[in-house]
C-alpha atoms as a printed R data frame, in Angstrom:
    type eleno elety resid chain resno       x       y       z
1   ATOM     1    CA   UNK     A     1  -3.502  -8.864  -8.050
2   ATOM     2    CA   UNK     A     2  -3.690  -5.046  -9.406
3   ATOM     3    CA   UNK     A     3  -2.878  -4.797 -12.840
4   ATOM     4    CA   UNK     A     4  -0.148  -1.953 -13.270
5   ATOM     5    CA   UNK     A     5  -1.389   1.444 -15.435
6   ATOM     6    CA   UNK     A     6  -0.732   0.694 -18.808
7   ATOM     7    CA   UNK     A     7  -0.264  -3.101 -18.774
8   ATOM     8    CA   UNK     A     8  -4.152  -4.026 -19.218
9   ATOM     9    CA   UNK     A     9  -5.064  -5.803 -22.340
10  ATOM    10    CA   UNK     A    10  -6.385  -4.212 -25.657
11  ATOM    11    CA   UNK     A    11  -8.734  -5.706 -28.077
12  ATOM    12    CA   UNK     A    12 -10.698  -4.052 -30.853
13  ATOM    13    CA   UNK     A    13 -13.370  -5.119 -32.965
14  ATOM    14    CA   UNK     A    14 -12.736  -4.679 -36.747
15  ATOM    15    CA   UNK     A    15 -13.105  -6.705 -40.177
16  ATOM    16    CA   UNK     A    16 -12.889 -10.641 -40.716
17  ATOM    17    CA   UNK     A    17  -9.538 -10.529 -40.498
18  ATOM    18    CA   UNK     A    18  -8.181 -10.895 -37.101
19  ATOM    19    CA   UNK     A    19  -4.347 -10.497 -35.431
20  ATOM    20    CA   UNK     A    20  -3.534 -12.320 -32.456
21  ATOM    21    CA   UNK     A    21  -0.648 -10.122 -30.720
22  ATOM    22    CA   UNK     A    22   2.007 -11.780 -27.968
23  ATOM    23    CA   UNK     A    23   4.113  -9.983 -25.938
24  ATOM    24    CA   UNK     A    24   7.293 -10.781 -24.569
25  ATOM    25    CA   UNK     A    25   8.661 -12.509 -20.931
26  ATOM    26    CA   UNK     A    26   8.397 -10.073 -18.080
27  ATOM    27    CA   UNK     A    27   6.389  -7.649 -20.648
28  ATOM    28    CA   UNK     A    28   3.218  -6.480 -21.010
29  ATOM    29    CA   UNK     A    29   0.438  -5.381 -23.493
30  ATOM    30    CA   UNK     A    30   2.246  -1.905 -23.209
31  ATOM    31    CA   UNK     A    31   5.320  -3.514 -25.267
32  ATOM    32    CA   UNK     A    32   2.894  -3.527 -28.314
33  ATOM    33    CA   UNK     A    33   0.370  -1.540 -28.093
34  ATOM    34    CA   UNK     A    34   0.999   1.261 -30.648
35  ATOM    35    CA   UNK     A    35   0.853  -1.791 -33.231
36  ATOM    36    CA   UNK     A    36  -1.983  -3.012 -32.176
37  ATOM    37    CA   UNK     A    37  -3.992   0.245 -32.134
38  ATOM    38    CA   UNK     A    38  -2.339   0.751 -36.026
39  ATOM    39    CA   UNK     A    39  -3.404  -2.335 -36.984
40  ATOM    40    CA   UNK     A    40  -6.960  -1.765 -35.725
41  ATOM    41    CA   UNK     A    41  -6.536   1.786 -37.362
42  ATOM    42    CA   UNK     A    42  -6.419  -0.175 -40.907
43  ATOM    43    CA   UNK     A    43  -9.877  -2.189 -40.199
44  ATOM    44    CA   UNK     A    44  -8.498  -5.653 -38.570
45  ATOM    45    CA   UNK     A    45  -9.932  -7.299 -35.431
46  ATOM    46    CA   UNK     A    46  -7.241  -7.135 -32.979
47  ATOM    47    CA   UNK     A    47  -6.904  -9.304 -29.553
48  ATOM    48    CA   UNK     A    48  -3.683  -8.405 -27.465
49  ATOM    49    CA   UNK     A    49  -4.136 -10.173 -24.252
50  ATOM    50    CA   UNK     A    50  -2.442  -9.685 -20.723
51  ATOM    51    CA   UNK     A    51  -0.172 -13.274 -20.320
52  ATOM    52    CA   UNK     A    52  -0.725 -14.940 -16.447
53  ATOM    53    CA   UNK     A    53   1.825 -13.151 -14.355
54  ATOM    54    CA   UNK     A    54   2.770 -10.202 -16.505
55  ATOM    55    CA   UNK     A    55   1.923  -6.647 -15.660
56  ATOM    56    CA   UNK     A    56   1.646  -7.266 -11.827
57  ATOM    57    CA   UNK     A    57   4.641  -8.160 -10.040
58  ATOM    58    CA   UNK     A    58   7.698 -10.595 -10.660
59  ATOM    59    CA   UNK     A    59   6.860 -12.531  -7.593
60  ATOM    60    CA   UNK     A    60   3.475 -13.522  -9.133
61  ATOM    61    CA   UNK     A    61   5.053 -14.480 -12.644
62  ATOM    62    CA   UNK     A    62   7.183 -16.848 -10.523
63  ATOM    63    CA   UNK     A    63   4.006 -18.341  -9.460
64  ATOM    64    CA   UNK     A    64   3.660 -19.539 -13.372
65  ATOM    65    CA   UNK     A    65   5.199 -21.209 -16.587
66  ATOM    66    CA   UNK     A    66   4.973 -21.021 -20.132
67  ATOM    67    CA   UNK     A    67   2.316 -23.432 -20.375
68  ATOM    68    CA   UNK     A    68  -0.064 -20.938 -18.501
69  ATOM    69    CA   UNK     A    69   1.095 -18.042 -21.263
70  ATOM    70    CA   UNK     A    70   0.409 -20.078 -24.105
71  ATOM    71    CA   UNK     A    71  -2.705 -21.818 -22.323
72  ATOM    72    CA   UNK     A    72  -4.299 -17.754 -22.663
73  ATOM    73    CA   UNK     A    73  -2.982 -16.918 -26.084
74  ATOM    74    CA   UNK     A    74  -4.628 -20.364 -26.826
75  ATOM    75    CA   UNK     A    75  -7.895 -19.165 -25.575
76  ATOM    76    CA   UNK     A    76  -7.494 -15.492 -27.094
77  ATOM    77    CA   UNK     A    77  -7.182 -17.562 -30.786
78  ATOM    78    CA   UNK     A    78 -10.139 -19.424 -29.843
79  ATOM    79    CA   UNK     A    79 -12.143 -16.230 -29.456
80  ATOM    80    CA   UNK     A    80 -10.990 -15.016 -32.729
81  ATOM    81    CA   UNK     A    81 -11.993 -18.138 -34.640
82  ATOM    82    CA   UNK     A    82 -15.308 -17.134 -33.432
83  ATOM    83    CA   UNK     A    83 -15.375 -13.715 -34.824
84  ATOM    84    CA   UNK     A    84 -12.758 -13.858 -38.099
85  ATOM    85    CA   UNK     A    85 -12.709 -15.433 -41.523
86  ATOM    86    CA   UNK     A    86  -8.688 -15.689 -41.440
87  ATOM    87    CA   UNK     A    87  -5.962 -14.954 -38.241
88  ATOM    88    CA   UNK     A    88  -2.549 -13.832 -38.132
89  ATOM    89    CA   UNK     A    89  -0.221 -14.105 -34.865
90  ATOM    90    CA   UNK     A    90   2.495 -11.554 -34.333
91  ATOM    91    CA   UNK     A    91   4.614 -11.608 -31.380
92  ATOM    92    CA   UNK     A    92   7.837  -9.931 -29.715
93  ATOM    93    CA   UNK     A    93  10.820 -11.898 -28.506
94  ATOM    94    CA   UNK     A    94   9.178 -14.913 -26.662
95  ATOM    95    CA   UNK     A    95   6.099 -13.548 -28.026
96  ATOM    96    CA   UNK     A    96   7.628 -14.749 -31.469
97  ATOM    97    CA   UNK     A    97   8.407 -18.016 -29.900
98  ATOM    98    CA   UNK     A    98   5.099 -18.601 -29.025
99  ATOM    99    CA   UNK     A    99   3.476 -17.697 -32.061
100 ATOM   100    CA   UNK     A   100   5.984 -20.158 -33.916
101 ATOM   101    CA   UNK     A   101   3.922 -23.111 -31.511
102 ATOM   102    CA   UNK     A   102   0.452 -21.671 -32.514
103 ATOM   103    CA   UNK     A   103   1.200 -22.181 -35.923
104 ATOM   104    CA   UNK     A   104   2.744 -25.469 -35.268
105 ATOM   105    CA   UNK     A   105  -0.400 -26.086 -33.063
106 ATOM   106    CA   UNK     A   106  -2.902 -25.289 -35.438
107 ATOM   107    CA   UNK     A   107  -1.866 -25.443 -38.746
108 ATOM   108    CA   UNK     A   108  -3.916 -23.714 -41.148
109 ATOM   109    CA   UNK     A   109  -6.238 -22.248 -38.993
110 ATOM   110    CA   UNK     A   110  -3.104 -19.273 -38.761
111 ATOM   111    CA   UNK     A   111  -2.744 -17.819 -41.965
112 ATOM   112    CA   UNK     A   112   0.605 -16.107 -41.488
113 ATOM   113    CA   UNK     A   113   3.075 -15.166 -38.254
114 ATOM   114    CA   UNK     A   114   5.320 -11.454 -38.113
115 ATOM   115    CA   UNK     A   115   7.536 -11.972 -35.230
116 ATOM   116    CA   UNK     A   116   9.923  -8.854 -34.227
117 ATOM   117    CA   UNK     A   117  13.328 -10.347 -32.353
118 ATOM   118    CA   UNK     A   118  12.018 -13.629 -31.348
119 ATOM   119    CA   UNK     A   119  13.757 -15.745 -29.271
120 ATOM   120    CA   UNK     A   120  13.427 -19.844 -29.796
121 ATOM   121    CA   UNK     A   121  16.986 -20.524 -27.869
122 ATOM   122    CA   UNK     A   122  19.515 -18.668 -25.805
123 ATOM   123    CA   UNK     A   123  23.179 -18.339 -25.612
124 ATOM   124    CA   UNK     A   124  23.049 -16.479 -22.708
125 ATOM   125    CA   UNK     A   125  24.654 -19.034 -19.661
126 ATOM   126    CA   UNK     A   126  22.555 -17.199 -16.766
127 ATOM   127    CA   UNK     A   127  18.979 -18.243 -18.724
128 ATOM   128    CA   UNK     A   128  20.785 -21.669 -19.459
129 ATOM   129    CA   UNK     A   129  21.383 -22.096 -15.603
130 ATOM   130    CA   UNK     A   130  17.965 -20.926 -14.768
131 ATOM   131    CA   UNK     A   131  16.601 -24.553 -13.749
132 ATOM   132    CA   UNK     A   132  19.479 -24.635 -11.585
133 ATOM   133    CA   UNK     A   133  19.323 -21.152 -10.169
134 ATOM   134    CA   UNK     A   134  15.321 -21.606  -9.245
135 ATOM   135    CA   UNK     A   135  16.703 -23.733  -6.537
136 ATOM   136    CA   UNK     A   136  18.883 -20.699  -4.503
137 ATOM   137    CA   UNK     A   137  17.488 -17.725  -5.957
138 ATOM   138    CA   UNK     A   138  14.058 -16.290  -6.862
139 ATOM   139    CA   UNK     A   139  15.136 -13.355  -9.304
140 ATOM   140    CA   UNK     A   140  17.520 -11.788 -11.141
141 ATOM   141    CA   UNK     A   141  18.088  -8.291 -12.615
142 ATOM   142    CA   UNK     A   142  16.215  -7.823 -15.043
143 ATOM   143    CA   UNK     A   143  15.816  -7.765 -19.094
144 ATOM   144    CA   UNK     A   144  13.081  -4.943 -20.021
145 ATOM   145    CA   UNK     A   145  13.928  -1.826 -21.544
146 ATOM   146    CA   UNK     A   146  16.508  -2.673 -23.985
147 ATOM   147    CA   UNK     A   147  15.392   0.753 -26.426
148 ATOM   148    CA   UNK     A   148  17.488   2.462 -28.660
149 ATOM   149    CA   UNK     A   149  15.331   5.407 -29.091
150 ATOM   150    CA   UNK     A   150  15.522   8.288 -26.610
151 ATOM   151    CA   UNK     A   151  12.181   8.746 -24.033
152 ATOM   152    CA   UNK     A   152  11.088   5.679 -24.958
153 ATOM   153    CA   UNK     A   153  10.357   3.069 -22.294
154 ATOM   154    CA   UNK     A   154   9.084  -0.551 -21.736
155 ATOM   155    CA   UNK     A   155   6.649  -1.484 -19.054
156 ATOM   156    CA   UNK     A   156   8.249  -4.493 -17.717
157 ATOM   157    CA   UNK     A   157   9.770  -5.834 -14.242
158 ATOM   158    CA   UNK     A   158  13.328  -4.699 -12.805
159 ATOM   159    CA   UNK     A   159  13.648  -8.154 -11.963
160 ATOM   160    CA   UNK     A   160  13.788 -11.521 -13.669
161 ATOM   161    CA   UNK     A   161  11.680 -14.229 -12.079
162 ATOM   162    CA   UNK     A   162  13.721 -17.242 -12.296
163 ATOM   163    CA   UNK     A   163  11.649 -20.335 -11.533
164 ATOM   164    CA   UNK     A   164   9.003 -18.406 -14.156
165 ATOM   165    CA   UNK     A   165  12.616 -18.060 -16.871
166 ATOM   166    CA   UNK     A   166  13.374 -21.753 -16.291
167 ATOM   167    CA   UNK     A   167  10.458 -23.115 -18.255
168 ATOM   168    CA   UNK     A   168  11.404 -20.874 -20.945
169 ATOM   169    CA   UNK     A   169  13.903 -23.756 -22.071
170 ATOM   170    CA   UNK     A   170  11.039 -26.351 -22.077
171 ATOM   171    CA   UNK     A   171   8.891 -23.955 -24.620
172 ATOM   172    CA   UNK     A   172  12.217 -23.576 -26.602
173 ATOM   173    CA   UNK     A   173  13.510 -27.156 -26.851
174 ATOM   174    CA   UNK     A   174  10.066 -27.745 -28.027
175 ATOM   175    CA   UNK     A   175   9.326 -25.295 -30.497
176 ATOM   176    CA   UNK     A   176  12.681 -26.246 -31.977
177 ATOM   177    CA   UNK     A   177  11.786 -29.571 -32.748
178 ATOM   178    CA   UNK     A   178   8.749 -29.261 -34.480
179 ATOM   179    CA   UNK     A   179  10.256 -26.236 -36.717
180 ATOM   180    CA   UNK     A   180   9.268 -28.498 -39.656
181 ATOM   181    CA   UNK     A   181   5.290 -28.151 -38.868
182 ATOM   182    CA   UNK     A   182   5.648 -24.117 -40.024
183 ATOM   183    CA   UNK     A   183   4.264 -24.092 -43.360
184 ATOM   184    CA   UNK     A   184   2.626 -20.648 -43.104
185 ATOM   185    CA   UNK     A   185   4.302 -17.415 -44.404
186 ATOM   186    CA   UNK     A   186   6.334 -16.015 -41.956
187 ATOM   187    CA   UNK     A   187   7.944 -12.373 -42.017
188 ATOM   188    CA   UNK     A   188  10.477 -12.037 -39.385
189 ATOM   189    CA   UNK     A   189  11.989  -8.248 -37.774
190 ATOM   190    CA   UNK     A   190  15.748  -8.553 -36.649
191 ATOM   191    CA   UNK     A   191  17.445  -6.077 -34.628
192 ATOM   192    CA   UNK     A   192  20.984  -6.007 -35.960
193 ATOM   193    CA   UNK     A   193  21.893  -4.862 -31.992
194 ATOM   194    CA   UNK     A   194  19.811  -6.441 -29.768
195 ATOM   195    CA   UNK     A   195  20.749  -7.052 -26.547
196 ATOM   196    CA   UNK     A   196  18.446  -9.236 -24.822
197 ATOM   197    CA   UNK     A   197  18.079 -11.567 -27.686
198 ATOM   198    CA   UNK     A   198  20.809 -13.316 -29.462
199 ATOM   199    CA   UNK     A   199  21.642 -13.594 -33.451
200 ATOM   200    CA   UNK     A   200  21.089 -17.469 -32.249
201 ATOM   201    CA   UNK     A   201  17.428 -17.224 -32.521
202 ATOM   202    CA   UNK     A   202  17.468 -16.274 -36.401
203 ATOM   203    CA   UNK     A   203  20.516 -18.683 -37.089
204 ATOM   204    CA   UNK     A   204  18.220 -21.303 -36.087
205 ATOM   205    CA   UNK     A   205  15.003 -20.268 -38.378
206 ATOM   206    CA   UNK     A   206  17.247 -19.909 -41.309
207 ATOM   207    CA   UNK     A   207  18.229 -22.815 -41.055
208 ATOM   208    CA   UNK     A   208  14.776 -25.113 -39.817
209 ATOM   209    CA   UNK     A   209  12.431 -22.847 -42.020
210 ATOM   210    CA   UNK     A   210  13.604 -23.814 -45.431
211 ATOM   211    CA   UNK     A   211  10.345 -24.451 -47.402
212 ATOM   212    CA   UNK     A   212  10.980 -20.729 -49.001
213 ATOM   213    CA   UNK     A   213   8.257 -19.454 -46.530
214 ATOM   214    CA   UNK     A   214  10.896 -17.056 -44.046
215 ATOM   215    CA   UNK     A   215  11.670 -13.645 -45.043
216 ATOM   216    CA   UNK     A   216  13.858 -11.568 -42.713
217 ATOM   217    CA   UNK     A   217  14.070  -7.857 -42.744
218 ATOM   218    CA   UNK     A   218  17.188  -6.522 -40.737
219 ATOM   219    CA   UNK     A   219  16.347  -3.345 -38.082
220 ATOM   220    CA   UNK     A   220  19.233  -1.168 -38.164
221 ATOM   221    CA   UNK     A   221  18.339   1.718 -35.267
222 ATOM   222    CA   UNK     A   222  16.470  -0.245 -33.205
223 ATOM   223    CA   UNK     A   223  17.478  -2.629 -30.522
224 ATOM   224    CA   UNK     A   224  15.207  -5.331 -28.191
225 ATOM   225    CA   UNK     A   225  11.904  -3.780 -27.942
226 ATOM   226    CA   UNK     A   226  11.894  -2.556 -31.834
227 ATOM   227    CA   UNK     A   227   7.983  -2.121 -31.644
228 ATOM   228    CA   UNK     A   228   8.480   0.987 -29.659
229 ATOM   229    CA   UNK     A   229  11.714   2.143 -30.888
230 ATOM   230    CA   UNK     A   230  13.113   3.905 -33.990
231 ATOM   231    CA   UNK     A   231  12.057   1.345 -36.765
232 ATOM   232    CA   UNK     A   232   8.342   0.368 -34.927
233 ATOM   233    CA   UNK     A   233   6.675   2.186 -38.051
234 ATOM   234    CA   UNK     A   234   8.865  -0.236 -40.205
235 ATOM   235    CA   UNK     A   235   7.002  -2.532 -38.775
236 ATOM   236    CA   UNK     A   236   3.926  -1.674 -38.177
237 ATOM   237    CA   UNK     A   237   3.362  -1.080 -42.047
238 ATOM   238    CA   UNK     A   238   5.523  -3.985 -43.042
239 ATOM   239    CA   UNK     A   239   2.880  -6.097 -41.069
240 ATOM   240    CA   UNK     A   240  -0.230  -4.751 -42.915
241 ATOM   241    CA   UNK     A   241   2.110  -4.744 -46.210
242 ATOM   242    CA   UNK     A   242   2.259  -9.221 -45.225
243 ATOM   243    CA   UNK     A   243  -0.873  -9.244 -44.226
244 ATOM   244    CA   UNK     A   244  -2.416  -7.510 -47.615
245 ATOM   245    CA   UNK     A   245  -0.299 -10.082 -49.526
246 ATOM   246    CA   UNK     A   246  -1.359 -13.292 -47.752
247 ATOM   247    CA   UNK     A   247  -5.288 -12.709 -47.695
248 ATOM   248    CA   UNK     A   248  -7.760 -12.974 -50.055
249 ATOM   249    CA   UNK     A   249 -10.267 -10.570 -47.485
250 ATOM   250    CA   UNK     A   250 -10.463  -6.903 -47.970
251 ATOM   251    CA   UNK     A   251  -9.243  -4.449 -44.883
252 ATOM   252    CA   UNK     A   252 -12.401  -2.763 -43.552
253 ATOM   253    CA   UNK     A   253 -10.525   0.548 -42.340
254 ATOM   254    CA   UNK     A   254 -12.312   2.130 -39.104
């Protein structure tokens, strides 16, 4: 299936310490690129991999679940082990929610997560009814774009794919209840309008994250897709700002 232009993966090959980057459902690489070229720009080995049925068409991603996403950002980590001393995971939206179960996964082997808007529930009833939905209808519209700044645009699908949405509350009911195994440090973006992702999401890792490891840092002109909106170089630098402060390596700038 042809990739579309813009959605193909980006890695770069930098110091011993390496970021793992996730995008979000019905995203692509393109969502979070301009961090991961930044972060490469300060010296870190940086893997940002294409997720099964992302970047192509929605009637492919219908073809898979969220256990084929996190099955290749499971393999991506894997790769890093190989070529880094210490790894960090940073994701957007589900992104976020999937780099919550790699830490929960693996423990110590992730030394710290950034997640920008992530989404580990919903209180929205369509994505609730989704399991339901799969049965009569195959999409939906869709949930990409949601930018604040003006020009700026997300490569994503016009459409939702709803069988593909429906495991979504699998990954989330999951995640959820082994909150308790996220020890690491864990720096969180929140888009004080966000429509795509509700305040739910935060609610919940205020309250399940309470070993003093959570730090959130509102967005105020920003919305959804905050890495390519107004405050992305918020957190672009706030992300080599955590990662300075929970390794012991030195950045090996390009």
């Amino acid at each position: 299936m042809p990739v579309m232009p813009g959605a193909e993966p980006y890695h770069h090959k930098g110091g011993q310490i390496g970021v793992l980057l996730c995008h979000g459902f019905t995203g692509s690489p393109q969502s979070l690129r301009p961090w991961g070229e930044h972060l490469a720009a300060a010296g870190l080995t940086v893997a940002l991999p294409r997720l099964p049925g992302h970047g192509t068409t929605w009637q492919e991603m219908n073809r898979t679940r969220w256990e084929d996403w996190y099955a290749e950002l499971d393999r991506t980590l894997a790769d890093l082990r190989g070529q880094c001393a210490e790894i960090f995971v940073m994701g957007l939206s589900m992104g976020g929610c999937m780099a919550l179960r790699l830490a929960q996964v693996h423990g110590a082997g992730i030394r710290g997560l950034v997640i920008v808007n992530p989404s580990v529930t919903s209180d929205v009833p369509l994505l609730r009814l989704a399991p339901l939905l799969g049965l009569v209808v195959p999409s939906v519209p869709g949930v990409a774009g949601d930018i604040k700044k003006e020009g700026a645009t997300e490569l994503g699908y016009t459409r939702t794919p709803v069988r593909a949405a429906a495991s979504l509350t699998r990954l989330w009911a999951l995640t959820q209840a082994e909150l308790g195994k996220v020890t690491q440090p864990v720096l969180v973006f929140h888009s004080s309008q966000d429509h795509v992702v509700k305040p739910a999401s935060v609610r919940i890792l205020r309250e399940r994250l309470s070993g003093g490891n959570l730090n959130v840092v509102e967005l105020n002109d920003s919305y959804h897709v905050a890495t390519l909106d107004n405050d992305a170089d918020r957190i672009f630098s706030g992300s080599l700002e955590f990662v300075h402060a929970n390794t012991s390596l030195p950045l090996q700038r390009d």
